[in-house]
N, C-alpha and C positions, 0 to 999 in steps of 0.2 A: 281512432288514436293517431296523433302525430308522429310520425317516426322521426325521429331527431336529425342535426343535420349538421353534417361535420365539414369545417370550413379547413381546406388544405391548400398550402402555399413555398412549392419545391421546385428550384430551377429544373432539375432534372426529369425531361418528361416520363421516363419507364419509370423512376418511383413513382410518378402523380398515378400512373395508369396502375398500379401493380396497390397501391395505396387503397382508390379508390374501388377497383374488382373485388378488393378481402374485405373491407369496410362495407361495401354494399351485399355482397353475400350476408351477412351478418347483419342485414336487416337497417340501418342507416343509409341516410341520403347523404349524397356527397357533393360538395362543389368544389374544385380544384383550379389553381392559379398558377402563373410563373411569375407574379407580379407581388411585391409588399403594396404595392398602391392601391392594388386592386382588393387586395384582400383587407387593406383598410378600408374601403370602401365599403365592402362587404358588414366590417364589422358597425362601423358607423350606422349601415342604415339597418340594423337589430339583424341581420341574421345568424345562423348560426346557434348550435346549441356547443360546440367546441372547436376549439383551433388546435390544426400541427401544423407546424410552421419551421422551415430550414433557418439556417441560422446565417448560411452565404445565399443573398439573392443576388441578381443585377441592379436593384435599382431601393435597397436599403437593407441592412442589418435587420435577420429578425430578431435579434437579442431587443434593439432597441424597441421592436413592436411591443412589446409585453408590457413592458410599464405604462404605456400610451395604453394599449388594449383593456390592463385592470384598473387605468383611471375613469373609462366612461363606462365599463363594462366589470363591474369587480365580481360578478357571479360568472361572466363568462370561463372556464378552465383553459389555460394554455398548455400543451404539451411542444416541447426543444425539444428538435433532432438534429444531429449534425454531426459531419464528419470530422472535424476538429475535435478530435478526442481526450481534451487534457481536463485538467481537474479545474483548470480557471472555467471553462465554457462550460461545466456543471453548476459550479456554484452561481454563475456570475448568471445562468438562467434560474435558480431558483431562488435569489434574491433580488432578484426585477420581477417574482412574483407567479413565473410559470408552475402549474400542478407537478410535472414532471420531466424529467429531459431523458433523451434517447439517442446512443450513439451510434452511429452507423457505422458497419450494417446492424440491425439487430432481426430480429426474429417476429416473425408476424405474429403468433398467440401472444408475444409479449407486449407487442403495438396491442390489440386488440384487448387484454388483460387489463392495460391502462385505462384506452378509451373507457372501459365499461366501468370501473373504478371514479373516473373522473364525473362521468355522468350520474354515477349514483351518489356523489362528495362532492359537491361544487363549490367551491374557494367562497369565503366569505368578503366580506367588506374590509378585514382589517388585515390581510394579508399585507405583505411588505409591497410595494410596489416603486420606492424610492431608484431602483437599480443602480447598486453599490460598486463602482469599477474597479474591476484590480488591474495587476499588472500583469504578461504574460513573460515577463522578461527573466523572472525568478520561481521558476513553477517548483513548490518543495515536494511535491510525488511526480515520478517522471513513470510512464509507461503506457500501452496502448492494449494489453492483452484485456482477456471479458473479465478477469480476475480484479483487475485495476479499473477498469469500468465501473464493477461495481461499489469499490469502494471512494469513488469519486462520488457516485449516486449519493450512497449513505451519507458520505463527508456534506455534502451539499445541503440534505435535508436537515444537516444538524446544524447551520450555519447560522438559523434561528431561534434555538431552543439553548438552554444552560444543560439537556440532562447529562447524567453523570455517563462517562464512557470507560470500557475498558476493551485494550487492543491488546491481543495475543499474536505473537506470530514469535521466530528464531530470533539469537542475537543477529544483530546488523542485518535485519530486514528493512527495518526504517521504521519502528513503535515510537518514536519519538518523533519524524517527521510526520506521520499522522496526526500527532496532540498540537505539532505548529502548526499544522492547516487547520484544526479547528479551532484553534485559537486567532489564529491569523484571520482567519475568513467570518469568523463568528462575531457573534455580538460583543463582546469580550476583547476585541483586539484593541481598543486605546487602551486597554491596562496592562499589567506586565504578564508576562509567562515565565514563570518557577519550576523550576526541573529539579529534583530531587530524588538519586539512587538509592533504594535502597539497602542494595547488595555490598553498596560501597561505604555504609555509615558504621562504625562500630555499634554495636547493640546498646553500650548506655548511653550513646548519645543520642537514640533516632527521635526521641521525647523531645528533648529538648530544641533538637534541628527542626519537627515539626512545629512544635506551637511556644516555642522558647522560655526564656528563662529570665526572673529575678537574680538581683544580684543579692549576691547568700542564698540564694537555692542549693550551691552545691560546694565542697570543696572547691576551689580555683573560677568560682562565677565570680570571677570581682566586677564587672558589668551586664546592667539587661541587653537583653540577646534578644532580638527579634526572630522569631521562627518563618518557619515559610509560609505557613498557614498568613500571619498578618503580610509579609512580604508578597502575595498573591491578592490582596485586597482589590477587588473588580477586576479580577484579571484570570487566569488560569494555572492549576497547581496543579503540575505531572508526578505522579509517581507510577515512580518507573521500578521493575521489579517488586512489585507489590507484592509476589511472591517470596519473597527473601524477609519480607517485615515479622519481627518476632510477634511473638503472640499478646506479649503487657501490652505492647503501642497499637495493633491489632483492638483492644481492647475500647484504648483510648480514643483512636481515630473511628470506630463504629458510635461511639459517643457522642461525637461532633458532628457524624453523617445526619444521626438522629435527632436532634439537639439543636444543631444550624448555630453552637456557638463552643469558645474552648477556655483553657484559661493556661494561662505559661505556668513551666514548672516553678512550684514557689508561691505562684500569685493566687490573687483571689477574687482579684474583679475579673467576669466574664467577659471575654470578646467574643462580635459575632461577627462569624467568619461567612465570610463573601467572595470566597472562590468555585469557580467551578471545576472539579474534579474528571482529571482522564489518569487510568491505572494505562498498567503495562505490565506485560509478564512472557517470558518465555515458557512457564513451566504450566503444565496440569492441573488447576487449582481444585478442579471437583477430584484431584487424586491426593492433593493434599490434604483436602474438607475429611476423606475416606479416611488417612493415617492420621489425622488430627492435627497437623501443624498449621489448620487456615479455620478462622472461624466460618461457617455457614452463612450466619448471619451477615458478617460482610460483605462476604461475595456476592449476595443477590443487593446489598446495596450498594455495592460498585459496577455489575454486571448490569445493568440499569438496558446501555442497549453496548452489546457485542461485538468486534471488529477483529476480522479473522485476517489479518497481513499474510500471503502468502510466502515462504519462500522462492529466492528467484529459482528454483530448479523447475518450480512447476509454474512460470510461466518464463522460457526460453526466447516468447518472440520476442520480450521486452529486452532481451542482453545486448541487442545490437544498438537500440535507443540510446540506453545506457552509457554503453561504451561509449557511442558520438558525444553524448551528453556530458561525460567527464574527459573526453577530449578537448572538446570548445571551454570547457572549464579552466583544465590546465593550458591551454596557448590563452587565453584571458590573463593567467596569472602570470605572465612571462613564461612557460616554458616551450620550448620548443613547436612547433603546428607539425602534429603526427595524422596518418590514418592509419587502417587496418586492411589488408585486402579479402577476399572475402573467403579465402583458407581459413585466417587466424580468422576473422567472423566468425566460421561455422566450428572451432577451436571452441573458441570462446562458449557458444550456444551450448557444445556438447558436453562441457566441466558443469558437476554437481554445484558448484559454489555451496561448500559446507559455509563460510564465513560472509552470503548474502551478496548485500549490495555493498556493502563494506568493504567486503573481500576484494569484490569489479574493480572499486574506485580504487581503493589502493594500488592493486596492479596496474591500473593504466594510469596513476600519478608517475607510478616508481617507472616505468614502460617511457613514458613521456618526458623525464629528466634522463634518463640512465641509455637510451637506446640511441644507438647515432643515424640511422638511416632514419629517413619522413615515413618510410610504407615499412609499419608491421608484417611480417608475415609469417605464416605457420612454422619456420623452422624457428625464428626470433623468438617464440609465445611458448614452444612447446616445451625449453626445459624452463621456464620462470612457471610452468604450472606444474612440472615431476618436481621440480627443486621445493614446489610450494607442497605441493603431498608430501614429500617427504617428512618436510621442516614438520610438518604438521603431525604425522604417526610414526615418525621415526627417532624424534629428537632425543638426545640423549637428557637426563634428569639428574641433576645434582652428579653432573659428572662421568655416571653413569658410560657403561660401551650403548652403542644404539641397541635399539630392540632387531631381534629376528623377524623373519618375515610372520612366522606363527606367535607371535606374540601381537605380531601389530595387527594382526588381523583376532586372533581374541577378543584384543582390546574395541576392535570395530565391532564384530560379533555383540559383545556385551553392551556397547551405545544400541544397535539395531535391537536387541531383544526388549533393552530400557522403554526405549522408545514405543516397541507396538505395546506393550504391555500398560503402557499412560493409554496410547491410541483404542487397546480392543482389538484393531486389526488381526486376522489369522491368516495365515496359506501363503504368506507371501513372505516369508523367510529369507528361502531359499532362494527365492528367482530374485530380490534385491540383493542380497549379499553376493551372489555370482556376480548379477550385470555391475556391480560397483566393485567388483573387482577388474572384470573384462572389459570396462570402458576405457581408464589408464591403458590399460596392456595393451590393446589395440591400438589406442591413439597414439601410445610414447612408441610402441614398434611400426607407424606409418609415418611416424616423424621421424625414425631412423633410418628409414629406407628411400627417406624423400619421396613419398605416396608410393613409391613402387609395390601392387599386392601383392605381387609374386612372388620377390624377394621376403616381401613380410609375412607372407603365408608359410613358408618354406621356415626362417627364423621360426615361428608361432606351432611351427607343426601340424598347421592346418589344411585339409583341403580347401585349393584357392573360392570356391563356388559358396563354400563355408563362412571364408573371411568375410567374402559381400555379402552373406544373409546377416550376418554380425554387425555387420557397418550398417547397416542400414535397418538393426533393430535397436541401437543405442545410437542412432541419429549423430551417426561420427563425418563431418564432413572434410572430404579425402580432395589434395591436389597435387598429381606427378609435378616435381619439379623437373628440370635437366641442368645436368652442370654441376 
């Protein structure tokens, strides 16, 4: 029996050696290059039973090789690696045709999990191989962490299929800039993209905003209304809060999923609708399914395939991207060209962001118009995030005096309990609701002390030894000013 033979092509020579050692242990022959020429060559004269291949050589794009590679070779499988981690070098490999892409660094069982995957599914003949170019100049998901990896992965694979998606994650994570990258990137981009909240629609209208209306369907329809469903026609239809949809229209719109067609309130010739569907939702739907307010039925046909947007608290490395990222944004727009130094950086990393990426961009619009010196630094940052807790758990209500400190924290209490109780989670009560109290408290008393621990130890009532096991278990990053 022939042992297979894996053709590899990486400027860099430790990956070629560190590639070829774990690929050969595991039973494949390997040949290794530093050359796109060379390994065209390779593939032109039949060898080879798979390619990985980097995406920066010296002397050609391996992005370019792949449509070249699955035009005389369409059984051959490609796997993209590359350290250019953004969501265009995912997709823009798997719609030139590659099996799969891999960003560096990643993980040898998960190289090795592929290769064997790829060997036992070899791409057929009618894969895409056209390679679609976008642009890198407007990336709509920005981040680098394994979190956002993977959902460029997923994004990527979906770039060729219509199925139906549904993206969970908090408000202002970005569930809607995921439904324009697969709209964007997908087969579907010459037609429109339809966004439709429906948290934000009054309940008798959400009928008629979906699949629209005759005129005399209703009191005040004095003209036909086109709904969103026909307004999505070859194109893509987001709803967003799908969780918030009452239960009639609930009823209606699993009709249509069924059906592939609908009819406007009123009317009676059927349309058939030709949109491809992405939900969204903040909330628990298998906890809705449980209390009754979501039908079953629909969720499994909108959950079709799954997209978990993380909050940014749980991927931190991304905050610094970010920032830079709606820095160049705002000096683009006219406002002022700011930085950050890398206090107010590790500021930044160290804030929960309850309000997401939403939350970032806003404070460094308002940061970027409002602040008079070029370099942010931790004393500038630190009360525009106390001032922003505050605003946030303290605000007074219809006039109201502010809440006490034991009410705001109640009221946090009761969000923490809501929340694990959707999750399942146990045992961790306690140790999140202290560290989300003690992350503030440390950080706004090391901003009053101009990093001094000592002073801040002394204020906090802490043994100083104490203070840095504290900083450095809620990842608070500390710098002595003087002056």
């Amino acid at each position: 029996m022939t042992l297979p033979t894996i053709l590899i092509a990486d400027d860099d020579r430790s990956i070629r050696t560190v590639l070829t050692q774990a690929l050969g242990r595991s039973g494949y022959q390997v040949r290794a290059t530093s050359s796109a020429a060379t390994l065209w060559r390779w593939v032109e004269d039949g060898e080879g039973d798979l390619v990985i291949t980097d995406v920066i050589m010296p002397d050609e794009n391996g992005l370019d090789l792949v449509p070249r590679i699955r035009r005389i070779r369409p059984d051959l499988p490609v796997i993209v690696m590359s350290a250019q981690s953004t969501l265009t070098t995912a997709v823009q490999a798997a719609q030139r045709g590659a099996f799969d892409y891999l960003p560096k660094p990643f993980d040898l069982g998960d190289l090795l999990a592929v290769v064997d995957r790829a060997l036992k599914q070899p791409l057929n003949a009618s894969a895409n191989t056209e390679g679609q170019k976008q642009s890198d100049e407007a990336l709509p998901l920005i981040g680098r962490s394994p979190a956002m990896q993977e959902i460029y992965r997923v994004i990527a694979r979906l770039t060729t299929t219509d199925l139906t998606v549904m993206v969970n994650g908090e408000s202002g994570a970005g569930k809607e800039l995921v439904a324009r990258a697969l709209h964007d990137y997908g087969r579907r981009r010459a037609g429109p993209f339809v966004a439709i909240n429906m948290a934000a629609i009054p309940r008798e209208l959400i009928e008629s905003e979906l699949f629209g209306h005759e005129r005399g369907a209703f009191t005040g329809a004095t003209n036909r209304h086109v709904g969103r469903f026909e307004q999505a026609n070859g194109g893509t239809l987001f709803l967003d809060e799908i969780g918030d949809m009452p239960p009639e229209a609930q009823t209606r719109l699993l009709r249509v999923l069924q059906e592939g067609e609908f009819t406007t309130v009123g009317g009676r010739q059927p349309i058939r609708a030709n949109a491809r569907i992405v939900a969204a939702t903040h909330r628990d739907l298998r906890a809705l399914i449980r209390s009754g307010q979501f039908r079953e039925d629909l969720f499994y046909r909108l959950n079709v395939v799954p997209i978990r947007l993380p909050p940014l608290r749980e991927r931190p490395d991304d905050i610094p991207v970010l920032a830079q990222h709606f820095l160049a944004r705002a000096q683009s727009e006219g406002l002022p060209a700011k930085s950050l130094n890398p206090g107010a950086m590790a500021m930044l990393s160290a804030y929960r962001w309850p309000g997401n990426v939403r939350e970032l961009e806003n404070l460094i619009r308002r940061l970027a118009a409002l602040v008079p010196q070029s370099v942010i630094t931790e004393e500038i940052l630190a009360p525009e995030l106390s001032d922003h807790v505050a605003v946030q758990e303290t605000a007074p209500v219809n006039g109201e005096e502010p809440d006490t400190m034991t009410a705001v924290v109640e009221r946090h209490v009761s969000r923490l309990l809501a929340a694990i109780r959707e999750s399942g989670e146990e045992g961790v009560l306690y140790e999140r609701a202290l560290a989300e109290l003690e992350r503030p408290l440390i950080r706004m008393t090391l901003a009053e002390t101009r990093g001094n621990q000592i002073r801040a130890a002394a204020l906090l009532g802490l043994n100083r030894n104490t203070l840095r096991k504290k900083i450095r278990e809620h990842g608070i990053g500390v710098q002595r000013r003087v002056g």
